[in-house]
C-alpha positions in Angstrom: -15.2 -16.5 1.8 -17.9 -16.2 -0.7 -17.1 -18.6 -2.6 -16.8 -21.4 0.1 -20.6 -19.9 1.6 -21.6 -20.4 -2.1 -20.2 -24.1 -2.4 -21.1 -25.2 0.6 -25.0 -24.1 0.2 -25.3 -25.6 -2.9 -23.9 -29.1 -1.2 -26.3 -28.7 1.6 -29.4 -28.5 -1.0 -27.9 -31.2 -3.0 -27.7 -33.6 0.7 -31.5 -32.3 1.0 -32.4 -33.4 -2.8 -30.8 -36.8 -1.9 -33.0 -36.7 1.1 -36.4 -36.1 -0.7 -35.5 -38.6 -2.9 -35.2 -40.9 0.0 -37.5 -40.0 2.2 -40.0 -39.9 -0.4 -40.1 -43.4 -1.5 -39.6 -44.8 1.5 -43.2 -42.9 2.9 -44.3 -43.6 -0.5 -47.0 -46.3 0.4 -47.8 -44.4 3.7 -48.0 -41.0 2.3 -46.5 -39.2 5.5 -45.5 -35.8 4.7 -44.3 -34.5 7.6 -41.5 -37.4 6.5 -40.3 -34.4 3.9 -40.6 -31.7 6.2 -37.2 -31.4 7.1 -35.5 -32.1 3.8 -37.6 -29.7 1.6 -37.1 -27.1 4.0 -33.2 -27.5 4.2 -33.5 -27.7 0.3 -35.6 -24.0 -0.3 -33.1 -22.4 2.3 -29.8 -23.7 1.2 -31.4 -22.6 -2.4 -32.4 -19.8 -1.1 -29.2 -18.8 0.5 -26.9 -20.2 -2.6 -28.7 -17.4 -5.0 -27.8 -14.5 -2.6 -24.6 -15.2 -1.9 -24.0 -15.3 -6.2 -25.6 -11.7 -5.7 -23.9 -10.8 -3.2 -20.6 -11.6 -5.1 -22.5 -9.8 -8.5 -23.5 -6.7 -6.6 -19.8 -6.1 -4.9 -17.9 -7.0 -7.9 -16.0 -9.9 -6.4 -13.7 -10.3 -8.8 -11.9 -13.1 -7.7 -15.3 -15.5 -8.3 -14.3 -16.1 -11.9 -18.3 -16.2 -12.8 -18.4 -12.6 -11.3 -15.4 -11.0 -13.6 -16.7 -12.3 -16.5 -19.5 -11.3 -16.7 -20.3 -8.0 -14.8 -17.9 -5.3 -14.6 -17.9 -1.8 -12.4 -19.8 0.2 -14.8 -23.1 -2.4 -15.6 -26.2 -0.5 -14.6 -27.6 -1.7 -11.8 -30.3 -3.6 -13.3 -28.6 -5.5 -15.6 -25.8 -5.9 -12.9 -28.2 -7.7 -11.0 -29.9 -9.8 -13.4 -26.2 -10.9 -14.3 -27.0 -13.8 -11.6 -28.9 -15.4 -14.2 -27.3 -14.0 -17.3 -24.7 -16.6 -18.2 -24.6 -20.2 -17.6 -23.8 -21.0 -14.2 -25.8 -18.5 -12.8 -28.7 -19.3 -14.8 -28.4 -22.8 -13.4 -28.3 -21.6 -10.2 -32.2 -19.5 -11.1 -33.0 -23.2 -12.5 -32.7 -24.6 -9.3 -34.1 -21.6 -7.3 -37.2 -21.7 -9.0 -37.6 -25.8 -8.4 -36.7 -25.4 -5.0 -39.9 -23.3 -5.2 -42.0 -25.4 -7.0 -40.8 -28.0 -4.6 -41.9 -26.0 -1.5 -45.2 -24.9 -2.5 -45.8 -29.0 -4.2 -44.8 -30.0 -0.4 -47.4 -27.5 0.8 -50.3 -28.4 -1.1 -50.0 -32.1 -0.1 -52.6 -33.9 2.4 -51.6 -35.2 5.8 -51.2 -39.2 4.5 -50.7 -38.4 0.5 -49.1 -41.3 -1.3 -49.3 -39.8 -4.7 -47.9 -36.5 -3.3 -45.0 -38.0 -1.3 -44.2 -40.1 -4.3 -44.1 -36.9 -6.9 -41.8 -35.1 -4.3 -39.3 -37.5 -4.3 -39.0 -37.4 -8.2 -39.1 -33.7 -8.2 -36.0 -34.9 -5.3 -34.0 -36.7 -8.1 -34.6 -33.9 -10.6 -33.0 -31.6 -8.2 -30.3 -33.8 -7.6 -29.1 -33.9 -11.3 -29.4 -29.8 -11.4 -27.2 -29.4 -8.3 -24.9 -32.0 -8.9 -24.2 -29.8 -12.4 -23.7 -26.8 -10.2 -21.1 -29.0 -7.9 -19.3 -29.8 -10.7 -19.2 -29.0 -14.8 -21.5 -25.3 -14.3 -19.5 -23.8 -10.4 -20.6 -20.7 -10.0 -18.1 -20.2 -7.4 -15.6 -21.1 -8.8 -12.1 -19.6 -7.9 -10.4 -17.1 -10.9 -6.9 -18.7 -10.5 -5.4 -17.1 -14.1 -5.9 -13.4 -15.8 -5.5 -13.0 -19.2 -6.0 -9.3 -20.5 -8.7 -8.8 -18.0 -10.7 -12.6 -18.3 -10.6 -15.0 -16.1 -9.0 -17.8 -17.7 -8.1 -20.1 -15.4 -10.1 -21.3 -12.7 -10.7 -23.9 -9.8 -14.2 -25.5 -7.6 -11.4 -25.6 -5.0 -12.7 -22.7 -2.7 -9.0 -22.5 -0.7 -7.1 -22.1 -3.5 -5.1 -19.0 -3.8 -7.4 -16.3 -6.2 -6.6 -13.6 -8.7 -8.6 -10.7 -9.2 -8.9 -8.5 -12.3 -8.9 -5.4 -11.6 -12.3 -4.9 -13.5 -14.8 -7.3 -14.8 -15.1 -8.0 -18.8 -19.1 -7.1 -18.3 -21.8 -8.9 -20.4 -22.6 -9.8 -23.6 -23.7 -6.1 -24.8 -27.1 -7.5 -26.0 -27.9 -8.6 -22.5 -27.5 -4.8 -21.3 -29.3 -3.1 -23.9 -33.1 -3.4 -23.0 -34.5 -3.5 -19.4 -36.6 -6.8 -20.8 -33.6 -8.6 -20.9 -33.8 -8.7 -16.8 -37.6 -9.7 -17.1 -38.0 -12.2 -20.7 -35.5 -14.8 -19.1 -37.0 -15.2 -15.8 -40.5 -15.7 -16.8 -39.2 -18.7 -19.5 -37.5 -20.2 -16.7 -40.7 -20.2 -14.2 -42.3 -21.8 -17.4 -39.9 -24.4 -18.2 -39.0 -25.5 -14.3 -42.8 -25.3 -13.7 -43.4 -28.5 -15.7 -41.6 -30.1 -13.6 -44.4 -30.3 -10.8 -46.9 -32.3 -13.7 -44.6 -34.6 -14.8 -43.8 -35.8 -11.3 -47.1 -36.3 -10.4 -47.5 -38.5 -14.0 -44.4 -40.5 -13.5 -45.8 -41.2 -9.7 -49.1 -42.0 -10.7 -47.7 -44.5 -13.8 -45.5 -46.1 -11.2 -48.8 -46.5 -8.3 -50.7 -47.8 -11.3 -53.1 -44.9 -10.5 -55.6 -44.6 -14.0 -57.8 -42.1 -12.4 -57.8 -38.4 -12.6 -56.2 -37.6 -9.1 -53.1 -37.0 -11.2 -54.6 -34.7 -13.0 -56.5 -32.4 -10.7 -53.7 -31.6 -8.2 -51.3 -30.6 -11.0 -54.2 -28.8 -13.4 -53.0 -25.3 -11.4 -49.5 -26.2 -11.5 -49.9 -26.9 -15.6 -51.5 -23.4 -16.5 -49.2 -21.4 -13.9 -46.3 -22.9 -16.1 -48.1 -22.4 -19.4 -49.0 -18.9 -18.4 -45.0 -17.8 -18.0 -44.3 -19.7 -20.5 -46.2 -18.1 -23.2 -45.4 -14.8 -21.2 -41.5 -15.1 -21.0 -42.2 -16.3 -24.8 -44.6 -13.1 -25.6 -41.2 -10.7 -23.6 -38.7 -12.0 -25.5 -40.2 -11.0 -29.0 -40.8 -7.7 -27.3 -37.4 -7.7 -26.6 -36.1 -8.9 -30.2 -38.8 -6.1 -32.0 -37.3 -3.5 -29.5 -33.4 -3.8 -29.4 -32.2 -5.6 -32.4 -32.8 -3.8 -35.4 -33.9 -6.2 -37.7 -37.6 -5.1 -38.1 -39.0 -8.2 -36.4 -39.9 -10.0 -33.4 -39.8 -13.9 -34.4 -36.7 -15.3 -36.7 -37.4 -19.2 -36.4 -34.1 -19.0 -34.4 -33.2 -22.6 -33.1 -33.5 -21.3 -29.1 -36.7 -19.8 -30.5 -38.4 -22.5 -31.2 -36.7 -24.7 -28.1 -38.9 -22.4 -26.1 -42.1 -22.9 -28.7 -42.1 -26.7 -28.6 -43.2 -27.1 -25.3 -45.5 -23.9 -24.8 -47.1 -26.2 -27.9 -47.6 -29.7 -26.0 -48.6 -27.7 -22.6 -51.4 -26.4 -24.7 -52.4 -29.7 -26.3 -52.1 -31.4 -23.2 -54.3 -28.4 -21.2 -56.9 -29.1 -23.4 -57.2 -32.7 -23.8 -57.0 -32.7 -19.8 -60.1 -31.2 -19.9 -61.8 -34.5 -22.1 -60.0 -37.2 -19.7 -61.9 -35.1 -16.5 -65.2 -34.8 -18.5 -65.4 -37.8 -19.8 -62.5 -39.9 -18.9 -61.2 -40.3 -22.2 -57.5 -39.7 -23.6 -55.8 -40.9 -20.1 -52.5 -42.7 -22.3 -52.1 -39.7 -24.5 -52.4 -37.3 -21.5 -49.4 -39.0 -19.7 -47.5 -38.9 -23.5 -48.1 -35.1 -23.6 -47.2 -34.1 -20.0 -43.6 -36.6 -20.5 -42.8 -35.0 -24.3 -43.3 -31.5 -22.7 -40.9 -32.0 -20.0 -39.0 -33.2 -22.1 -39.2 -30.0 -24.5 -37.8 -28.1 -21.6 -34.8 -30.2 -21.0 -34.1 -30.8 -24.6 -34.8 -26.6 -25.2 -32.3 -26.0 -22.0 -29.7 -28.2 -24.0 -30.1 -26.4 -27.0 -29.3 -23.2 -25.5 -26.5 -24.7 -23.0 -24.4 -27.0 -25.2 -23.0 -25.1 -28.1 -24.3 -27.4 -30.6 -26.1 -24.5 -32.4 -25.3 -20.4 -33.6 -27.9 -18.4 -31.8 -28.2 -14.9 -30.4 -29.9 -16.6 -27.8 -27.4 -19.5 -26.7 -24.7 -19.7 -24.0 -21.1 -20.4 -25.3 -20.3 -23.7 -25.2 -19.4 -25.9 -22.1 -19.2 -29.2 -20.3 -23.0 -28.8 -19.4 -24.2 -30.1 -22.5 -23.2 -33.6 -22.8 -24.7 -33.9 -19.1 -28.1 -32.4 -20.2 -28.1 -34.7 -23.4 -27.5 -37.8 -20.6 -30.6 -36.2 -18.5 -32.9 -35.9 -21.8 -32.1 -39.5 -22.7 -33.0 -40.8 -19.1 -36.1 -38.7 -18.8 -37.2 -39.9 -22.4 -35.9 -43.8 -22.2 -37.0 -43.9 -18.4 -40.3 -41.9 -18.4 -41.8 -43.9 -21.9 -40.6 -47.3 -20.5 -42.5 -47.2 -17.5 -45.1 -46.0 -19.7 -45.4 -49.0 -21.5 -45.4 -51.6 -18.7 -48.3 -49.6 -17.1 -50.2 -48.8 -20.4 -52.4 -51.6 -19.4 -53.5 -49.9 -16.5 -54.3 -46.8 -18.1 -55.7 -47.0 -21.1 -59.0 -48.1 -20.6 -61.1 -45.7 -21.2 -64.9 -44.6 -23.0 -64.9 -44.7 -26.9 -65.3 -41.5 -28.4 -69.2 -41.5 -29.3 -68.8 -38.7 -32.9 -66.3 -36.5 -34.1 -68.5 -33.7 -34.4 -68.4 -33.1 -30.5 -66.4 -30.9 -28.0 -64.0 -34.0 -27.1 -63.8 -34.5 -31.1 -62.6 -31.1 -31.9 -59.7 -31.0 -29.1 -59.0 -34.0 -30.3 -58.4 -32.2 -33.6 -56.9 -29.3 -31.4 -54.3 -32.3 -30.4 -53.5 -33.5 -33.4 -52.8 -30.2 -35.2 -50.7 -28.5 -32.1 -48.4 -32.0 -32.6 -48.4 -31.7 -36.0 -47.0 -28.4 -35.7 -44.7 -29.5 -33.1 -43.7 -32.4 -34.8 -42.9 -29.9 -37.8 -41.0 -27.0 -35.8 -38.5 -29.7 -34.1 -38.0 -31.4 -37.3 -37.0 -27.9 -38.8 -34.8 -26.9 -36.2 -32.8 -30.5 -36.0 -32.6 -31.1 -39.7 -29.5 -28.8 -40.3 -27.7 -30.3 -36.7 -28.4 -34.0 -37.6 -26.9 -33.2 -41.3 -24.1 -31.7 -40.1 -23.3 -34.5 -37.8 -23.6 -37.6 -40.2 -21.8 -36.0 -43.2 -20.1 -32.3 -42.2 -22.6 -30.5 -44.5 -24.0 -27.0 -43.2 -27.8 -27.1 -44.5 -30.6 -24.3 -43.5 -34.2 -24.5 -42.8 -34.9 -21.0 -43.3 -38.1 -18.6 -42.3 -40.2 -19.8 -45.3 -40.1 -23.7 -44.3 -41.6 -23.0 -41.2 -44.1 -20.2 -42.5 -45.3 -22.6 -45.3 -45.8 -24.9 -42.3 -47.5 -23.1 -39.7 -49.4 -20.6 -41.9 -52.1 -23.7 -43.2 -51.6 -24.8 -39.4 -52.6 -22.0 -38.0 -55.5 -21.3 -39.9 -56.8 -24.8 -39.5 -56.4 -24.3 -36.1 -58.5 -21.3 -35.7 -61.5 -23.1 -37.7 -61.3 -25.5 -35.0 -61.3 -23.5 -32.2 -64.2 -21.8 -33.1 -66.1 -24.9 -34.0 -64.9 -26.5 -30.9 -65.9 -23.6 -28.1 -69.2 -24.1 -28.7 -69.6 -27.9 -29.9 -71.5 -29.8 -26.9 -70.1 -33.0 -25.6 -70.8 -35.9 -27.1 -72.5 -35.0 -30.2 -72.5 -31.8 -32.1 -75.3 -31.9 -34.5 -75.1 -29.9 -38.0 -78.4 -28.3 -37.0 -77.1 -27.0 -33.3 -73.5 -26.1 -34.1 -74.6 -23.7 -37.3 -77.6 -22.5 -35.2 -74.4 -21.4 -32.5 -72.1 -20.3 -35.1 -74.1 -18.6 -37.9 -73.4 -15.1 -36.0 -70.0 -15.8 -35.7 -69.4 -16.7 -39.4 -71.7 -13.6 -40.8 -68.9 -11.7 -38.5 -66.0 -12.9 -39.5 -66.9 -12.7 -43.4 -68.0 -9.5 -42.7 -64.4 -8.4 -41.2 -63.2 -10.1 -44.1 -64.9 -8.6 -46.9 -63.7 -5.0 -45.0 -60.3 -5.8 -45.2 -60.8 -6.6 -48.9 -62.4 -3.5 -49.3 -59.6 -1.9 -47.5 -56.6 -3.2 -50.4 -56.0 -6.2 -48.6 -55.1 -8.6 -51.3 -53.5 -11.8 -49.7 -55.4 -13.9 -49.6 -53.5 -15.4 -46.3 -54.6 -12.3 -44.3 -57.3 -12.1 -45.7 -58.6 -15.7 -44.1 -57.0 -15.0 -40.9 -58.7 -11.9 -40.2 -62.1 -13.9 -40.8 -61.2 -17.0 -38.6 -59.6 -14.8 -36.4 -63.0 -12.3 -36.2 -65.0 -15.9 -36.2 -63.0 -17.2 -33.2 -63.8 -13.8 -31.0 -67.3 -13.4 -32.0 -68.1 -17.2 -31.2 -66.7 -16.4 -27.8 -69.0 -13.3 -27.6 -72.0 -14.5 -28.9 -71.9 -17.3 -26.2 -71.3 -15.4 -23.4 -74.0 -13.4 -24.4 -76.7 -16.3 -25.1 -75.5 -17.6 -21.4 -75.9 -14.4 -19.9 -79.0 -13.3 -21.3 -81.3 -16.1 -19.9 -80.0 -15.7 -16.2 -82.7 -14.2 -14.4 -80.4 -11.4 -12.7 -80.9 -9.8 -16.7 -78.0 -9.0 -18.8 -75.6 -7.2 -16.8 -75.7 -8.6 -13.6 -76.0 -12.3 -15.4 -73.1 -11.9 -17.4 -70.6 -11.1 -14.5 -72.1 -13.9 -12.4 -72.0 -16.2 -15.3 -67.9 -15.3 -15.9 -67.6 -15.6 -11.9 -68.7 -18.7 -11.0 -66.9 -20.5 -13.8 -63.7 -18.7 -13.9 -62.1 -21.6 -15.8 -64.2 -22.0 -18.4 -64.1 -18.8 -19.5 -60.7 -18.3 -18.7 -60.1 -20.0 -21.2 -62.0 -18.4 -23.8 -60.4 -15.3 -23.2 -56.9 -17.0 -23.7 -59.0 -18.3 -26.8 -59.5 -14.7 -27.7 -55.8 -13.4 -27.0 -55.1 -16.0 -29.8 -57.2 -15.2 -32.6 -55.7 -11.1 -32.1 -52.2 -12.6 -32.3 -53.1 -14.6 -35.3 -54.8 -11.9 -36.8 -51.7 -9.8 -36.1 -49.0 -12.2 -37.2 -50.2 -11.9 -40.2 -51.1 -8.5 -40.8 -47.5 -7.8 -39.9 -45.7 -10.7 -42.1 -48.1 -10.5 -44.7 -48.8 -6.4 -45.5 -45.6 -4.8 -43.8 -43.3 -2.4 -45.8 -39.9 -2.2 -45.7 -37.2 0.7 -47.2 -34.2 2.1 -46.9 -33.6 5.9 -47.6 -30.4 7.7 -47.6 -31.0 11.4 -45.9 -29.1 14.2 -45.4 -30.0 17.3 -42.3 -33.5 18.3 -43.2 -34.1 16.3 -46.0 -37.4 13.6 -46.6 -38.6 11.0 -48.2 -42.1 9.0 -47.9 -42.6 5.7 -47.4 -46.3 4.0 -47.3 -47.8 7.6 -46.2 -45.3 8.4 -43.7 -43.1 11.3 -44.1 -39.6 10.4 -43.0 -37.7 13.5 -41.8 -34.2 13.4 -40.9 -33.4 16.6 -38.0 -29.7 15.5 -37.3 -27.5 13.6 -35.1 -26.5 13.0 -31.4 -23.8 11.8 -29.2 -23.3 11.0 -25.7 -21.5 8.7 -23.4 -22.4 7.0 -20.5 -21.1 4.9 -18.1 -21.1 1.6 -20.0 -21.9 3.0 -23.7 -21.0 4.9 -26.2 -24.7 6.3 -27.8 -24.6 7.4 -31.5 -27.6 8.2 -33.2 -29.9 11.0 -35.5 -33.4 12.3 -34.5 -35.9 11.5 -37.1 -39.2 13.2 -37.4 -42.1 11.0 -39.0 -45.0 12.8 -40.3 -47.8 12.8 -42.5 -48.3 11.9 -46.2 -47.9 15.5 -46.8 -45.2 16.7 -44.7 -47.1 19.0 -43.2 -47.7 17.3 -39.7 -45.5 15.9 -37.2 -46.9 12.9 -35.7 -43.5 12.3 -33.2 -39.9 12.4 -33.2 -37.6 9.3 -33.3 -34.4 8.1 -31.8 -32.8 5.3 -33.4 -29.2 4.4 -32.1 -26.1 2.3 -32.3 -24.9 1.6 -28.8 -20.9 0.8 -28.5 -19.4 -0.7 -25.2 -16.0 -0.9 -23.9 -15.6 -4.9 -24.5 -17.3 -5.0 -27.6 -16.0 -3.3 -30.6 -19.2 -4.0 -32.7 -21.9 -1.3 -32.7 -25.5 -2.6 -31.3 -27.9 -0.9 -33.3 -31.4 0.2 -31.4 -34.3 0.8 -33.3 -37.1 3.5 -32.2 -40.7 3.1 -32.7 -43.7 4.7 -33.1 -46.8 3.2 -32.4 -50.0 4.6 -33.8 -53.9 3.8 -34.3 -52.8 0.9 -37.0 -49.0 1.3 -37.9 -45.9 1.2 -36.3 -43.4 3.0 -37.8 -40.1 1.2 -36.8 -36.6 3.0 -38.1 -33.1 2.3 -37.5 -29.9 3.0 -38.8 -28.6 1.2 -41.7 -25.9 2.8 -42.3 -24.2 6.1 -44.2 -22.4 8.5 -41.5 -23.9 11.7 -40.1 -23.7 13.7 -42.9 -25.6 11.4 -45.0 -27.4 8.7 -42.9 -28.9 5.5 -44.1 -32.2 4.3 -42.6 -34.5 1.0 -42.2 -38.3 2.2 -42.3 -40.4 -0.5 -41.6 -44.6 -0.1 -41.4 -45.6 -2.9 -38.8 -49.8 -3.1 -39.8 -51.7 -3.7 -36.0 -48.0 -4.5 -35.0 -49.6 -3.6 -31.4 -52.5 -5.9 -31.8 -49.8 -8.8 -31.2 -48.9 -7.5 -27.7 -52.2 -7.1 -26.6 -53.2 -10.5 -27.7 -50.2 -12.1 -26.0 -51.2 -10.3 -22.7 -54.9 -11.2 -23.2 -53.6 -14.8 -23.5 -51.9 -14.7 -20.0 -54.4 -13.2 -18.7 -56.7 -15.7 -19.7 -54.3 -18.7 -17.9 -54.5 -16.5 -15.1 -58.3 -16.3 -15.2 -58.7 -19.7 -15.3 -56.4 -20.1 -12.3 -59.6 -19.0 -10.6 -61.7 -21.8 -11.0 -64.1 -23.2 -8.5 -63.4 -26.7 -7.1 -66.1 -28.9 -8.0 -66.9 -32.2 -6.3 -67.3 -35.9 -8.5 -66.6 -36.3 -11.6 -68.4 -33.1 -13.5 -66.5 -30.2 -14.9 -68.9 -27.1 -15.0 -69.9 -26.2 -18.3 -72.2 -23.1 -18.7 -71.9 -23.6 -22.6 -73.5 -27.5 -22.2 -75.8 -26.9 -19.5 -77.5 -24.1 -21.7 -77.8 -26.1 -24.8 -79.9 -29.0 -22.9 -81.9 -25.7 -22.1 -82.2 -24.1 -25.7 -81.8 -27.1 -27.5 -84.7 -29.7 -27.4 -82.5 -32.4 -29.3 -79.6 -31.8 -26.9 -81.6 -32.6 -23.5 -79.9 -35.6 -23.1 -76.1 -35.4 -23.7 
């Protein structure tokens, strides 16, 4: 019976897709959307409805759903029993289209009584629906009958919701990585808001391409709609290298892992195309490369989605393979071919637009903001397709390892930085010599004075050493602005500054997303470049000290739970000296029922500067071998990633402003402080 309620929803959404589609470009020219009324809501319920009933059949172990017995099993944890909806590949497919039916919703919602551009968007955001559920109708069921058992998996099934079922008696469970770490339940979702969220931009591009529209309008009803995406994008992003430094053991949070970088390659367009959105409304400039960037990062998501669904890659991170991906690969090619086609016969249309007056100006450093983000995403798909094209044309298994991409992004990365910092503060138009260093020379005293500390401290990589200054440069280019602005409001200092932040929530938004980045970059490579890593062998009571820590190991544990067996030792870390116990650590190897191999846990200590990050190695309990990693501001990176978000969010907030003018405390207070500015 579930199984047929679960079919049957997802065909009513997919009729209501078809509909939206319809209805949408035949009320394209009039722009009625009470035309879609009917249709988008029969799409969010039938959605709507088609996710609970898959939980439904999670939560009460419904065996007979062959999605259901294998992957969950009696004894999953409730939390990771009921993220198991999305944990494999049909259910995750069945999130996908949760989410757009969302997106599609709230798009719907936001649209004016007679919206042609609006109506027009919908009913492509209809025939991206109608590929997703016509994948769960057919090559990703989630309903599917079990029809065949073999030693407990379902292996044998049917879409035919009649047909005669076979339950196991208990389900295989999940992978045992996706029930070690409460993140797991969290770091998907938040990708998936990211990647579906895109969706709502692109439509609005490919409608305004096809209407000929070369105007903004596109722009400014998807500009909320393009950081909301970003934002969980670099969040679900941000949670899954939590994730990685927390529960797999390998002293890291970022690998280069193929499904890694799937999910990097858009989050690096969005931001390119977040930025040069602001030139085209300021000074209508960029409008062809704007519709390039929003096209190539929708694309990211589908081709990132096919990476992770199609088997053609090894990863931690990817879905066994299946039927899905030769249908994504179809979808990829259509949204590419299709989307850059209709490009071309409208470039006419579109690409008029002012010539860039300098270089040296705020629109000529995101323009070098542009160029290196596609540089480096140019750079990080090349590396990750390189070994998968090789093996196809000749057989050969090739590897573009860690240090490819760290050669690469390292120069990239600090280029980018110098940019930033230039560019935050650079007026429009033209940027003199004599008005950017009087703007920056407090920011580049700072940021060589926070380098020559961290000389002075032992660092001697020369790396770090430059990141810490651009990154110091970035911030205090940020601060010193806000603090300029502020001071000449006649409220005074305090009072000016929050009413300066308020009333142009976007702007500085932004430069506290600006911020979050220069503490990541500063911690990326504090932790690559100056981390230590060894392994000691320890018997009960013995220590060893590694990088000033005292290592202690007290002695082992054991316990079983439900879905685990838990193994581990109890390690004390303390001072230099032995003397001082600064916390007590639990590092772990994890065994479940279905899967023989041990997961090993690390445990961590976080402290003013260091982590200390053990776990188990090897050895037995009567000599154990351990990992000891020292992470250097390994914390720094979280708190920049969420500083990041928050600045998205921040942004989110900004005031609606009539015409053509995007507010811009940082411009209107140079034509104040700057006689030679007056007139840009």
């Amino acid at each position: 019976m579930i199984a047929l309620a679960g079919y049957a929803a997802i065909f009513v959404a997919l009729g209501a897709a078809v509909s939206i589609v319809v209805q949408g470009i035949r009320n394209s020219e009039s722009g009625n959307k009470e035309a879609l009324r009917r249709p988008v809501l029969i799409f969010a319920v039938a959605t709507a409805a088609a996710f609970v009933i898959l939980e439904i059949a999670v939560l009460t172990h419904d065996f007979s759903i062959a999605y259901v017995a294998n992957n969950t099993s009696t004894t999953t944890p409730f939390i990771f029993l009921f993220a198991a909806a999305w944990a494999a590949l049909e259910g995750s497919i069945v999130l996908w289209g949760l989410l757009l039916a969302v997106f599609t919703y709230l798009a719907w919602r936001s649209l004016s009584p007679q919206d042609g551009l609006g109506v027009l968007a919908l009913a492509v955001m209809g025939a991206v629906s109608v590929f997703w559920f016509g994948l769960m109708a057919t090559a990703a069921n989630p309903f599917a009958v079990c029809t065949e058992v073999t030693n407990g998996f379902c292996s044998a099934s049917t879409w035919w919701p009649f047909a005669a079922s076979v339950a196991p008696l208990d389900g295989i469970g999940p992978n045992a990585l996706l029930q070690n770490h409460i993140l797991m339940a969290v770091h998907p979702p938040m990708l998936y808001v990211g990647f579906v969220g895109f969706t709502v931009p692109f439509s609005f591009a490919i409608a305004a391409l096809w209407r000929r529209d070369s105007g903004r309008a596109w722009l400014d009803r998807t500009h909320r709609w393009s950081l909301v995406s970003w934002a969980f994008l670099a969040l679900g992003i941000l949670l899954g290298g939590w994730w990685s430094y927390e529960v797999l053991g390998w002293g890291g949070y970022w690998a280069w892992d193929p499904v890694e970088n799937a999910a990097l390659l858009p989050l690096l367009t969005a931001t390119a195309f977040i930025h040069s959105a602001i030139v085209q409304r300021k000074r209508g400039m960029l409008q062809s490369w704007n519709f390039i960037l929003v096209i190539t990062t929708f694309a990211l998501t589908i081709f990132g989605t096919f990476l992770t669904r199609s088997g053609v890659i090894a990863s931690v991170h990817a879905f066994s393979q299946s039927m899905v991906g030769p249908w994504l690969l179809i979808l990829l090619a259509v949204i590419v071919i299709g989307s850059l086609t209709l490009f071309a016969f409208r470039a006419r249309d579109i690409a008029q637009a002012p010539r860039l007056d300098s270089l040296s100006s705020r629109e000529g450093y995101i323009l070098g903001n542009n160029l290196i983000l596609t540089v480096f995403a140019f750079t990080v798909f090349f590396g990750t397709m390189f070994p998968v094209i090789v093996q196809a044309m000749s057989g050969d298994e090739v590897a573009v390892g860690r240090p490819f991409f760290d050669r690469a992004a390292i120069p990239l990365a600090l280029l980018l930085l110098l940019v930033l910092g230039i560019g935050l503060v650079a007026p429009w138009r033209v940027a003199s010599a004599t008005v950017l260093w009087k703007r920056l020379r407090a920011a580049v005293a700072t940021g060589l004075v926070g380098g020559a500390i961290a000389v002075g401290l032992g660092v001697d990589s020369v790396s770090v050493v430059l990141t810490i200054v651009l990154g110091i440069f970035v911030i205090a280019a940020v601060a010193v602005r806000f603090f300029e602005v502020s001071h000449k409001r006649p409220e005074g200092l305090m009072r000016g500054s929050a009413k300066v932040f308020r009333n142009d929530l976007g702007y500085w938004g932004g430069q506290v997303a600006h911020i979050g980045f220069a503490l990541v970059a500063i911690s990326l490579a504090t932790t690559n470049g100056l981390a230590i890593h060894d392994t000691v062998a320890l018997s009960p009571g013995e220590t060893a000290v590694v990088d000033g820590y005292c290592i202690q190991y007290i002695d082992s544990f054991a316990r079983t739970e439900p879905h685990r067996l838990v193994q581990g030792v109890s390690v004390a870390v303390m001072d230099e000296s032995c003397s001082t116990t600064k916390t007590v650590l639990h590092p772990r190897l994890n065994t479940y029922e279905r899967s023989p191999q041990p997961i090993g846990t690390p445990d961590v200590w976080t402290g003013l500067v260091d982590d200390v990050y053990i776990a188990i190695a090897g050895g037995s309990a009567e000599r154990i071998e351990l990992n000891v990693f020292i992470f250097p501001l390994q914390w720094l990176l979280w708190v920049g990633g969420f500083v990041v978000v928050a600045g998205g969010a921040i942004a989110l907030g900004r005031r609606r402003t009539g015409g053509s003018r995007e507010p811009d405390h940082a411009q209107d207070d140079a034509r104040l402080a700057d006689p030679e500015m007056r007139h840009v």
